[in-house]
C-alpha positions as a Markdown table, in Angstrom:
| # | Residue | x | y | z |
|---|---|---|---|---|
| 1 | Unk | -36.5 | -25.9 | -45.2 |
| 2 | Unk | -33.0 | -27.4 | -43.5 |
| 3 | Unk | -33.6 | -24.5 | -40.8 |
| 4 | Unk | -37.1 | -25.6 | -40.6 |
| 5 | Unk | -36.4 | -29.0 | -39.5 |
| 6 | Unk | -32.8 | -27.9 | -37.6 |
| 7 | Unk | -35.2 | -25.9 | -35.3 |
| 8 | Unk | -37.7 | -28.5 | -34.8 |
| 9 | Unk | -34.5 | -31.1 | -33.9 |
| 10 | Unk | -33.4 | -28.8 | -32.1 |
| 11 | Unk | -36.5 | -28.4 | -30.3 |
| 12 | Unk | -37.4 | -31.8 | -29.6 |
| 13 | Unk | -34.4 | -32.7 | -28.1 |
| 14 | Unk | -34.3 | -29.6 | -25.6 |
| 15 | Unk | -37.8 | -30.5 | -24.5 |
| 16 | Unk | -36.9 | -34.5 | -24.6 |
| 17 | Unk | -33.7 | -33.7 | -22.4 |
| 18 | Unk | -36.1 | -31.4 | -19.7 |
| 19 | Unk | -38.8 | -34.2 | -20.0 |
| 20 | Unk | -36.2 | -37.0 | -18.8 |
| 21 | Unk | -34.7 | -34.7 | -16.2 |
| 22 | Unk | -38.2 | -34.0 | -14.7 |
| 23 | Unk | -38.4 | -30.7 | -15.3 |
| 24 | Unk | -41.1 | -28.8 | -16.5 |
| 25 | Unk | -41.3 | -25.6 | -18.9 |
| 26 | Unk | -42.5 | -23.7 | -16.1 |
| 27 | Unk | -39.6 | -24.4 | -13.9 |
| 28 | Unk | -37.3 | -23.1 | -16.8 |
| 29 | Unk | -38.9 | -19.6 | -16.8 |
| 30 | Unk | -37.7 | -19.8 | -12.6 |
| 31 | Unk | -34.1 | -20.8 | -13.2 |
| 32 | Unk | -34.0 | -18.5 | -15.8 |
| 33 | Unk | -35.2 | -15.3 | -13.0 |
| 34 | Unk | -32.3 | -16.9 | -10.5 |
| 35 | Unk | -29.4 | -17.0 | -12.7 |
| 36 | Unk | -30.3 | -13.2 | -13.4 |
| 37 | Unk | -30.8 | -12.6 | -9.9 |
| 38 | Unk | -27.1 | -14.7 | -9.3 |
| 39 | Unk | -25.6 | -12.6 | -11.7 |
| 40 | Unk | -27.0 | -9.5 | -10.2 |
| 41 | Unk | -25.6 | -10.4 | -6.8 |
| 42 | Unk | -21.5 | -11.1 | -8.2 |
| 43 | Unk | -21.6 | -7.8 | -9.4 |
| 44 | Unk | -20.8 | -6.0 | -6.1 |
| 45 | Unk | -18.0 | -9.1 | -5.0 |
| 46 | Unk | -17.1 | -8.3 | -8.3 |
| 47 | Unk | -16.5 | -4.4 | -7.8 |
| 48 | Unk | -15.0 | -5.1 | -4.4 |
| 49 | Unk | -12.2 | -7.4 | -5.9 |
| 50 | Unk | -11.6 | -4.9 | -8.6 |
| 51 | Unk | -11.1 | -2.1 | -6.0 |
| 52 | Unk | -9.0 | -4.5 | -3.8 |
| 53 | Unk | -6.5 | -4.8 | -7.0 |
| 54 | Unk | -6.7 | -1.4 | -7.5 |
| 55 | Unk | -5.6 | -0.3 | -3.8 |
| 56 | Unk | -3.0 | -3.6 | -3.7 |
| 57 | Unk | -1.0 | -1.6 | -5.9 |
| 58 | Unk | -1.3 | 1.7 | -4.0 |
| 59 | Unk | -0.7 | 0.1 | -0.8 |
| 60 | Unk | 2.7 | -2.0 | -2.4 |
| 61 | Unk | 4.0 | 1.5 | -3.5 |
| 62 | Unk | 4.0 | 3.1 | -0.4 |
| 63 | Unk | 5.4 | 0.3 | 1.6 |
| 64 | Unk | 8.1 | 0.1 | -0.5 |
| 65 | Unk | 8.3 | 3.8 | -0.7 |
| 66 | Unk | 8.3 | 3.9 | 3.5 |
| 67 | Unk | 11.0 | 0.9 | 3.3 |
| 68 | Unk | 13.4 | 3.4 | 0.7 |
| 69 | Unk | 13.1 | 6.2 | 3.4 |
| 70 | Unk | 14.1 | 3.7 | 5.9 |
| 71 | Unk | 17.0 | 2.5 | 4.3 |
């Protein structure tokens, strides 16, 4: 019964909170599609940073590597 009226609380004051920020349930179901397609997109900037890190430390090694045979 608490869980009853928790959800309808619950309820109310997400669709009271849209209702005063005129927005409709319909938009909801949109911004819903573009965070996905958001996400979707920072994967591959993502990937790119994570190879960038990867070769930074390749690339340190074998300056300091040229700078020992220098020396």
């Amino acid at each position: 019964m608490i869980l009853v009226f928790a959800l309808a609380g619950a309820s109310s004051y997400f669709y009271l909170s849209l209702r005063n920020n005129n927005i409709s349930l319909s938009d909801v179901t949109g911004l819903l599609k573009s965070i996905n397609i958001l996400g979707g997109r920072m994967g591959a900037p993502e990937a790119k940073l994570r190879d960038l890190a990867a070769n930074w430390d390749a690339t340190a090694n074998h300056l300091a590597e040229l700078h020992r045979m220098r020396a």
